[in-house]
Every structure is written in structure tokens, then in C-alpha cells.
C-alpha positions in Angstrom: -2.4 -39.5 -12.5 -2.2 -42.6 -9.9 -1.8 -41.0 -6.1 0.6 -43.1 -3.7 -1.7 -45.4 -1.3 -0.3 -45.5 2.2 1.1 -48.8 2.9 -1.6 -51.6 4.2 -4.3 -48.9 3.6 -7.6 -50.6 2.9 -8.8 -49.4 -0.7 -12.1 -50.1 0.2 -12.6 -47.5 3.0 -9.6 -45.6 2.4 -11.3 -41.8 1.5 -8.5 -40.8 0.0 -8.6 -43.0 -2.8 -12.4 -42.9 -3.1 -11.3 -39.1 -3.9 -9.4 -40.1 -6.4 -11.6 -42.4 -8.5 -14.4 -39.6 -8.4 -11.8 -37.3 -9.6 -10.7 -39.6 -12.3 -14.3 -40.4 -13.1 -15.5 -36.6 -13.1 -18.0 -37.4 -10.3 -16.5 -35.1 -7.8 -18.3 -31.8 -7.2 -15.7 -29.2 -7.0 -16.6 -25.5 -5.0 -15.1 -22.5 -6.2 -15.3 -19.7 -3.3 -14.8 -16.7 -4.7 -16.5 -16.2 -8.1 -14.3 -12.8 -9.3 -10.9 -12.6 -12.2 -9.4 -16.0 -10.4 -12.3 -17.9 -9.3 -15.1 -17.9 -12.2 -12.9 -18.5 -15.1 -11.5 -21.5 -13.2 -15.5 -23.0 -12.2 -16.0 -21.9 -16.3 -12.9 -24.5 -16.8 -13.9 -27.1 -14.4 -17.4 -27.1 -15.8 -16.2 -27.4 -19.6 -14.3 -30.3 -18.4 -17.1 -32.2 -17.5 -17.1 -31.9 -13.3 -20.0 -30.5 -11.6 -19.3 -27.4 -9.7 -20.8 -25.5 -6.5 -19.8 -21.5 -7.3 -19.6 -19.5 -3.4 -19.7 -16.0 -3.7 -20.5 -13.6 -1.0 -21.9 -10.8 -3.2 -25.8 -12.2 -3.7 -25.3 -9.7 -7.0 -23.1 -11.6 -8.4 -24.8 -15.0 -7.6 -28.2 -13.5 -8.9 -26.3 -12.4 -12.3 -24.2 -15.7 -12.5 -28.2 -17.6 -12.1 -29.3 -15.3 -14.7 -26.7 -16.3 -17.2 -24.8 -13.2 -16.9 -21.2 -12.1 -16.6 -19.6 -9.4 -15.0 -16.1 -9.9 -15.7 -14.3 -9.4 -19.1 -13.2 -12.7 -19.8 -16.2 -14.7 -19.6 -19.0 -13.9 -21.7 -22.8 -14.2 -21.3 -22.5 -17.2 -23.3 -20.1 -19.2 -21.5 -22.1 -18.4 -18.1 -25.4 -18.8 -19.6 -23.9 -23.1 -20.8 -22.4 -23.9 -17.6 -25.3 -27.1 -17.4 -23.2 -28.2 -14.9 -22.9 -25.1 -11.9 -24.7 -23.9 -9.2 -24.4 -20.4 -8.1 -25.1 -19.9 -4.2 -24.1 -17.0 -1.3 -24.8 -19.4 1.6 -21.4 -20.7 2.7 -23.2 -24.1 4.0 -23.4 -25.3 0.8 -19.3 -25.9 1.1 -21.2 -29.0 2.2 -22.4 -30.6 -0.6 -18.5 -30.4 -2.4 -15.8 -33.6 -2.8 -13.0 -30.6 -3.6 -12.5 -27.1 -2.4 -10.8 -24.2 -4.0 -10.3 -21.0 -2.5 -9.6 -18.1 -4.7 -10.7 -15.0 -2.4 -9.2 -11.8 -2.6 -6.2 -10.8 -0.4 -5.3 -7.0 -0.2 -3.0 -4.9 1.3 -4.9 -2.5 4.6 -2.5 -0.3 6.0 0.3 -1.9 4.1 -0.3 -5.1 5.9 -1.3 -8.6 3.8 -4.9 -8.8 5.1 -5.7 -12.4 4.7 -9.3 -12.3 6.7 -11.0 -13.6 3.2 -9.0 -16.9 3.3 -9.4 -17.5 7.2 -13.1 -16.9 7.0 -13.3 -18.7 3.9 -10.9 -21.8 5.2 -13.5 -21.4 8.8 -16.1 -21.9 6.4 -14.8 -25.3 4.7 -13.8 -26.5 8.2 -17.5 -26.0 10.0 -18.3 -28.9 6.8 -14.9 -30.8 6.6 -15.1 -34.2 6.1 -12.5 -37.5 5.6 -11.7 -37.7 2.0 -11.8 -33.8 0.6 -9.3 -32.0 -1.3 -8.3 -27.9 -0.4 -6.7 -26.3 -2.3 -5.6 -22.5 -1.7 -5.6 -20.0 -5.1 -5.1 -16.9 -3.5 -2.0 -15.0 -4.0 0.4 -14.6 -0.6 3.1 -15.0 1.0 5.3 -18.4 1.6 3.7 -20.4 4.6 0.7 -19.1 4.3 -1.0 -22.8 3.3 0.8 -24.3 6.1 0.9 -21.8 9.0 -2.2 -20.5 8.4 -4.5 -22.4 6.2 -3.7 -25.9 7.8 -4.9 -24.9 11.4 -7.7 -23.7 10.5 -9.2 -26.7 8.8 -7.7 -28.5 11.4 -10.2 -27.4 13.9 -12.7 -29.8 12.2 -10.6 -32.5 14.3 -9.3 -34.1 10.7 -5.5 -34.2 10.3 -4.6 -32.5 6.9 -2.4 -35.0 4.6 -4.1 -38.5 6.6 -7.9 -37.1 6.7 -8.6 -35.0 4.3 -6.0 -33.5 1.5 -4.2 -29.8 1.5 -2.7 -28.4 -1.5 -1.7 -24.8 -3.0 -2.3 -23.3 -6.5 -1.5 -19.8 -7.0 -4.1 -18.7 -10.1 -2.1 -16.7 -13.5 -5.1 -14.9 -14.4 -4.2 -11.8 -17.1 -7.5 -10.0 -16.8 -8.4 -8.8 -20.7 -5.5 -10.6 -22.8 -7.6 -12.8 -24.8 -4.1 -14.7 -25.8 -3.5 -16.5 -22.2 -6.4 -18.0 -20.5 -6.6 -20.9 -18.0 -6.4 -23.4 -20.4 -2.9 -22.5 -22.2 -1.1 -21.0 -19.5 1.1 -23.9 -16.9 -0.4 -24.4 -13.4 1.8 -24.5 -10.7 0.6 -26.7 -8.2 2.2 -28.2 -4.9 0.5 -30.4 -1.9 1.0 -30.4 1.6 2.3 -34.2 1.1 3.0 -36.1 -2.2 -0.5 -37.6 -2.3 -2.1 -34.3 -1.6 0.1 -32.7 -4.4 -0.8 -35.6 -6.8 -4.6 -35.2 -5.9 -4.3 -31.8 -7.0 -2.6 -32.7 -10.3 -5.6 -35.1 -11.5 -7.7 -32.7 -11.1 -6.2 -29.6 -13.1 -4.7 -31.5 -15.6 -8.3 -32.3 -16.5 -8.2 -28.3 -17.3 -4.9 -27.2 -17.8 -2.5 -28.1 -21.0 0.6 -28.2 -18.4 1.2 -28.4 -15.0 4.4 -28.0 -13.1 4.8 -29.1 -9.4 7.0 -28.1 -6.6 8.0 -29.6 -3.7 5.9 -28.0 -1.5 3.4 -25.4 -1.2 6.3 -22.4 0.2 7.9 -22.8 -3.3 4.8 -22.2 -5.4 3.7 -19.5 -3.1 7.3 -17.9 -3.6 6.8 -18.4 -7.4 3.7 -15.9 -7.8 5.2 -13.4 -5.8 8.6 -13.5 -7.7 6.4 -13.4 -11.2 4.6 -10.4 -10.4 7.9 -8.8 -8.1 10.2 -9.3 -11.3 6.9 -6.8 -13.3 7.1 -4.5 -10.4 10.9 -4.0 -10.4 11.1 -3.3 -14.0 8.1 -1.1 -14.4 9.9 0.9 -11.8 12.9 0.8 -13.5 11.5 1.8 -16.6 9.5 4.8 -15.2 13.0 5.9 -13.6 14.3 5.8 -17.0 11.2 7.6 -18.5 12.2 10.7 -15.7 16.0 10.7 -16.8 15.5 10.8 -20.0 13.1 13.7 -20.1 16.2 15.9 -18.5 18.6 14.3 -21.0 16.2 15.3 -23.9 15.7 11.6 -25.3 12.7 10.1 -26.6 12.0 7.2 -23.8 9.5 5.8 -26.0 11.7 5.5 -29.1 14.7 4.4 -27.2 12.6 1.2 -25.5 11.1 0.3 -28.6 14.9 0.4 -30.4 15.8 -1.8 -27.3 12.7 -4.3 -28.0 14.1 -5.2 -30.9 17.0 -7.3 -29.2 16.0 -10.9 -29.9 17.8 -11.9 -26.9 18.8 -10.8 -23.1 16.1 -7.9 -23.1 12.1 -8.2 -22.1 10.4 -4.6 -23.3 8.4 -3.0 -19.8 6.7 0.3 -20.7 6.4 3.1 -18.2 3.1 5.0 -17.1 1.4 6.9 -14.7 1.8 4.0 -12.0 1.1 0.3 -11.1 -2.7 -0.6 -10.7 -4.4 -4.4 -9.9 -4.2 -6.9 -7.6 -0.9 -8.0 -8.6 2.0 -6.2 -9.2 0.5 -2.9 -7.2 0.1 -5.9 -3.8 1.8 -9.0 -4.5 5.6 -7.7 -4.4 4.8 -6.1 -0.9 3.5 -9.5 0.4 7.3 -10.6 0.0 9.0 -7.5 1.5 6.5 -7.7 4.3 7.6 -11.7 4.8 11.0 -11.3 5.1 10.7 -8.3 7.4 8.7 -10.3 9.6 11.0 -13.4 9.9 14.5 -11.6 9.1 14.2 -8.2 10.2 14.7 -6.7 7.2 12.6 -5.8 4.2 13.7 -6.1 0.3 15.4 -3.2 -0.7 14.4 -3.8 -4.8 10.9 -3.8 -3.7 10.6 -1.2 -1.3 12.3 1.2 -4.0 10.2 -0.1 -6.9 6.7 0.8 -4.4 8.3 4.2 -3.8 9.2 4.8 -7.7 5.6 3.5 -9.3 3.7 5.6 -6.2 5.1 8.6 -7.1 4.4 8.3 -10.7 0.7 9.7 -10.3 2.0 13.2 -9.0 4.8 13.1 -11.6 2.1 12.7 -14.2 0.4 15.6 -12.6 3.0 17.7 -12.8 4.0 16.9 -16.6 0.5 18.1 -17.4 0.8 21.0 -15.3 3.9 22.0 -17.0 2.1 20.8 -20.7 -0.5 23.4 -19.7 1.5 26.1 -18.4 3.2 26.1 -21.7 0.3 26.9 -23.8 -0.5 29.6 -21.0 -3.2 27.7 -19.7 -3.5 27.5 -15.5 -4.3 24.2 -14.0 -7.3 25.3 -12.0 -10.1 25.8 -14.2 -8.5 23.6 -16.9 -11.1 21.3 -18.6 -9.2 17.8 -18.7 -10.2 14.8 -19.7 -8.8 11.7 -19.1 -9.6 8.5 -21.1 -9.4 5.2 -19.6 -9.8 5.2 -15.7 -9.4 1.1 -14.9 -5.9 -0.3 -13.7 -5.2 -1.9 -17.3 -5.9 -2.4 -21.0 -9.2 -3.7 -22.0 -10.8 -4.3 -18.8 -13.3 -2.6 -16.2 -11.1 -3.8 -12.6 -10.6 -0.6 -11.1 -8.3 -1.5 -8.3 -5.3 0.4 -7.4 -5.8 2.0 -10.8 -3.2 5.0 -10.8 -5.5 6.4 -13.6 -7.8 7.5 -10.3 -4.9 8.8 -8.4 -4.1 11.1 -11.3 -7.7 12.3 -12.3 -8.1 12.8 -8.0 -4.6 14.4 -7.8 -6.0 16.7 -11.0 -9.0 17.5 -9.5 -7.7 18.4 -6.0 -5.4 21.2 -8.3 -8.7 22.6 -9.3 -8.8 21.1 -12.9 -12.8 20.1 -13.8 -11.6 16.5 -14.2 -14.0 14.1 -16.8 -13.6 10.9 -18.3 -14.2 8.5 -21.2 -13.8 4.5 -20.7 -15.7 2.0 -23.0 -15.1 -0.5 -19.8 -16.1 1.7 -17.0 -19.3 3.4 -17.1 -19.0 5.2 -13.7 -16.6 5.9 -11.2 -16.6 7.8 -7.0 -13.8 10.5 -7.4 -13.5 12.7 -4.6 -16.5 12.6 -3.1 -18.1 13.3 -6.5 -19.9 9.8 -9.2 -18.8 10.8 -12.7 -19.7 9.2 -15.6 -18.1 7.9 -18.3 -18.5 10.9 -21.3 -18.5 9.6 -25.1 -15.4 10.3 -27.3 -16.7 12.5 -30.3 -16.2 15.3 -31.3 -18.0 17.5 -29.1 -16.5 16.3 -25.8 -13.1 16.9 -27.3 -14.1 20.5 -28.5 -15.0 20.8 -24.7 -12.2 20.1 -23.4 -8.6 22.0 -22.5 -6.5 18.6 -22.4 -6.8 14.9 -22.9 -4.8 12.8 -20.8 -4.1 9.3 -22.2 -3.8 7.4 -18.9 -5.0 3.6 -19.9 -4.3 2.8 -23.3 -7.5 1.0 -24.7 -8.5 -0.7 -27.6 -10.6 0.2 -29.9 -9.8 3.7 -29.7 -8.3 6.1 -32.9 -5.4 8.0 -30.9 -4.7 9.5 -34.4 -8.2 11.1 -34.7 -8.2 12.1 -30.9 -4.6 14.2 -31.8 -6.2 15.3 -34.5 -9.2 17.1 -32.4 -7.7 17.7 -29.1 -5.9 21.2 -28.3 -3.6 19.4 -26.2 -2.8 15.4 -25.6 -0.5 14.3 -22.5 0.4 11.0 -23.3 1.3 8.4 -20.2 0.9 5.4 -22.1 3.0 5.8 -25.1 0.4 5.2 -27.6 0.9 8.2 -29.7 4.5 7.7 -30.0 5.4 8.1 -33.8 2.4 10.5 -34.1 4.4 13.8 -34.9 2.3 16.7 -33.4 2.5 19.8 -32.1 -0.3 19.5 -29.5 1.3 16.3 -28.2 3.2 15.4 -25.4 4.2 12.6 -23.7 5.7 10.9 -20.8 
């Protein structure tokens, strides 16, 4: 893609357009800062398409493993890291230097139910100490509308370069879906949007060297309002369906049966599934990002959001309670109780731990008096009250061992039937042993 040449520029000197060619030509270096789910997949894809890439990361672990041809996420293998003829790895911010394009794909958490966005000002400070006429920023990190702008902007600003005429701003919010093999960088659309036209267009050339699609918006407030509605419009109907998953318990109806009857509507209807809570970076975060926004500038917060939060937080001690109630009705007390509780990260078929209600259940459980284990083929140890436990193998004897097994992430891989089969009791939060007809089973 062309970019628009300000009128009477001199092509020549213009660093702009100098940008441009390189980009076009695959000569620019591009740093990724950040090198976790967002930001290593993405140098993976820039390196496959031929640039050479600079990868920041502030964990020297994680640059010493990436140099060693290692991975430590799920969706890049040894392989891929161990080809990348192209990368560098390095934990010294200073070599920001060295890079044509910037991308910025650090975390940005909630503390104390505030957006913390220190990651991306020290990581913007960082690209400003080295800022230069003629570079491309582009923001990945998942926030709230303005951020780029308001926050971002300024900050690089302080190099003495005017953002849009100098140097070139854009935003990208990343669609990473840790551990579904199906949608990677490649085949899902990029939303991109620059601080001006050029900018946005800079952007463009250089993802569409990666990306199969890319959609732009007008500006970077609209693509920073698109992640948040994404993952608000999970969070809303998670909640809604774990609502639905309380009711119906009272009204004596199968949830599980009755959403997978609805599923089958070819038209109108999107299956969610309820558990023991909302884990990740994402939909546990993102939503609250948005409500925080609008209480900040409008004085009010988003009523849909701020009931979905309360319905998926309380889903841990509802959990708790169903298995309290399971065990009560076998005569079994809850202190004392040997539970196990198999799959401990926030999602299906991956190791991120973050937010992962799994935890708050097995802490919740343990701080009942229940001797609380685990089993996760991701995780191979986890920090649960004060105590490191390790991840026990699912045989035979483990399951003899035990009082209950509590199905909290639904993993692959693993043969629910058998596990019924062998445990005395099953508490099911995840729906995967719905059509299993057994005595010793309960679910959600």
C-alpha cells in the first residue's frame, strides 16, 4: 500500500517515505517489546515474512530461552523459535535503537480495580529516549479509548518529534486465542488505525505483509473501542449463562442439555458455556477498562458490565458450595475431604494462569479445610495459599486417593469417561461429562 506524501514534500529527504520503501522492501527492522501470548507470535509472523526483528523483553529468562531456541508459550513451538534466522532476542531496552518500527504489546492489568498502564508508559519512555524522524509506533496493548492519543502520544513526544510530521503513531489491538490451534495471527483480520491517514497506511504495509485481512478505522479510539467491545460482548454472556446455570439448578433443568438444544439454532443464537468464573487477560480485565472509561469522563459506570464482574466473581464460591453440598450428600464433611481438582490454568489447552478462577476455587476449598491437589498436563506447579503444589498424574492411584474430583478447566487429552468411571465422586464445572449418565456425577 502507497502512503499519501504531504504536498511539496521532498521524496528524497522526506523520512516518512524512506519508511515506507524499507517497509515495502522488507529492510526495516521491526522491535517487538513484549515477547509473551501477544508479542512473540507476532515477531514469529514478522520474521516468516521476511523482516528482520529486535525481540525486547524484560524477563532475561525469557530472552536466554528465546536465544536458546526455546519456547515458553503454547502456541509457538521449539521449532518455530529455534528458525527465526532473522531475530534477536535482547533485555536491554537501548537496543529500541537499532529498530525502523516499534510495536508495543506489554501487559496491562487491572491493580486495585484500576487499568494500570505503567508497562506501556515505561515502555513508550523507552522508545522516546531513542526516537528518531522517520519511525513507526504502533500500540498492541489492550485499553481503553484514548489511550494512544492521550497517553501514548506525549510521551514519545518528549523526544521533541511531532507524532504524524516526525515520526508515525498508529494503534493495533492484538486477537491472540492462547491454545486454539484454528485462529492464529495469520487468519484472523487485524484491525489497525493511525494517528493520521499516513500513519494508519504505514501501519497497513506492514501487517498486511502478515495478516490475510486487515480492516481500518478512522482513528485509533475506534479500534481501541473494538477490543474492549469483543471481549465485553464474552463477558456479558458468560455471565448471563452462569445466571442461567443457577436458575436452572432450582427449576430442576439440565443447563447443559438445554444450551446445547439451543446451539443447534443456525441462526440468531452464539452457544457461551458457564463455569466456575472468567480467567485471562481478556474478558476477566478488558470489560472493566470500558466501565472504568466511562466512569471517568461521564460519571457513570456500565451497568451490563458491572453486573456481569459481579456474576462471573461469585461463581468460584458458588462452585464451592455445589461441592460442598455434592459432598454433604454422600455424608462426607468438607474439611478433611481429599479433592482433586484437574486443570488449574484460566482456559483449555494452555499453561496462562492469570485470573484463573480454577485457583480461586482450589484456595476457596482449601481455606474450608479440604486437602486440595491437582492434575494439569500444562501446569506443572502452582503457589496456593502459601503452600507450591505440584501437579499429581491422573491414574489410577491418585483417583483411588482421592474423596472428589472437580472438573474445573476442561482439557484435552483427557478420558472424562474413564475418570467417572474411577472417581467416587465427579463435580463437574465445565460440562464435559454431560451425557455421561452416572451416579457419582454431578455437575454445574
Amino acid at each position: 500500500m502507497s502512503t499519501e506524501i504531504p504536498s511539496g514534500a521532498d521524496l528524497s529527504i522526506d523520512p516518512l517515505h524512506r519508511l515506507a520503501e524499507r517497509i515495502r522492501a522488507k529492510e526495516a527492522r521491526v522491535a517487538v517489546i513484549g515477547l509473551g501470548y501477544v508479542g512473540l507470535p507476532l515477531l514469529v509472523g514478522l520474521d516468516h515474512a521476511g523482516y528482520p526483528t529486535l525481540g525486547v523483553e524484560a524477563d532475561p529468562e525469557k530472552v536466554g530461552s528465546l536465544q536458546e531456541g526455546r519456547s515458553y508459550i503454547v502456541d509457538i513451538t521449539d521449532s518455530e523459535v529455534a528458525t527465526l534466522d532473522r531475530a534477536e532476542f535482547s533485555a536491554d531496552p537501548d537496543a529500541l535503537a537499532r529498530a525502523d518500527v516499534l510495536l508495543i504489546c506489554v501487559p496491562t492489568p487491572l491493580t486495585d480495580h484500576v487499568p494500570d498502564l505503567s508497562m506501556v508508559r515505561r515502555a513508550a519512555e523507552s522508545v522516546a529516549r531513542s526516537l528518531t524522524p522517520g519511525k513507526l509506533v504502533i500500540l498492541e496493548s489492550t485499553t481503553y479509548p484514548g489511550t494512544t492519543e492521550e497517553i501514548v502520544r506525549p510521551i514519545l513526544e518528549t523526544s521533541g518529534l511531532v507524532a504524524g510530521d516526525d515520526f508515525a503513531l498508529a494503534y493495533s489491538p492484538e486477537r491472540i486465542d492462547p491454545g486454539q490451534g484454528a485462529w492464529r495471527l495469520e487468519n484472523t483480520p487485524k484491525v489497525v488505525a493511525g494517528l493520521t491517514e499516513r500513519c494508519r497506511d504505514l501501519a497497513v504495509s506492514l501487517y498486511a505483509e502478515v495478516v490475510r485481512e486487515v480492516v481500518t478505522t478512522s482513528s485509533p479510539r475506534e479500534a481501541e473501542m473494538a477490543k474492549l467491545v469483543e471481549n465485553t460482548f464474552r463477558q456479558v454472556n458468560i455471565a448471563l449463562v452462569n445466571e442461567l446455570a443457577i436458575l436452572a439448578k432450582e427449576l430442576e433443568v439440565d443447563i447443559w442439555e438445554a444450551l446445547q438444544a439451543a446451539a443447534t439454532k443456525p441462526f440468531g443464537y452464539m452457544p457461551f458455556w458457564p463455569g466456575p468464573g472468567v480467567g485471562g487477560h481478556c474478558i476477566a480485565i478488558d470489560p472493566s477498562y470500558l466501565s472504568w472509561r466511562a466512569g471517568q469522563q461521564l460519571g457513570y459506570r456500565i451497568g451490563f458490565i458491572e453486573h456481569a464482574n459481579e456474576v462471573n466473581n461469585r461463581m468460584p464460591s458458588y462452585v464451592v458450595a455445589r461441592i460442598s453440598e455434592a459432598l454433604n450428600d454422600v455424608g462426607r464433611p468438607i474439611r478433611g475431604t481429599r479433592v482433586l481438582a484437574i486443570g488449574v490454568s484460566y482456559k483449555a489447552g494452555v499453561d496462562d494462569q492469570r485470573e484463573s478462577p480454577s485457583l480461586a476455587v482450589m484456595q476457596k476449598l482449601k481455606a474450608k479445610g479440604a486437602e486440595v491437589s491437582y492434575h494439569d498436563p500444562y501446569v506443572a506447579e502452582v503457589a496456593l495459599n502459601g503452600d507450591t503444589l505440584r501437579s499429581l498424574p491422573l491414574d489410577e492411584a491418585t483417583l483411588a486417593a482421592m474423596d472428589c474430583v472437580v472438573v474445573l478447566t476442561a482439557h484435552p487429552g483427557i478420558d472424562y469417561r474413564w475418570l467417572v468411571r474411577l472417581a467416587s465422586l465427579v463435580f463437574d464445572a465445565r460440562g464435559v461429562t454431560s451425557g455421561i449418565d452416572a451416579p457419582n456425577v454431578v455437575r454445574l
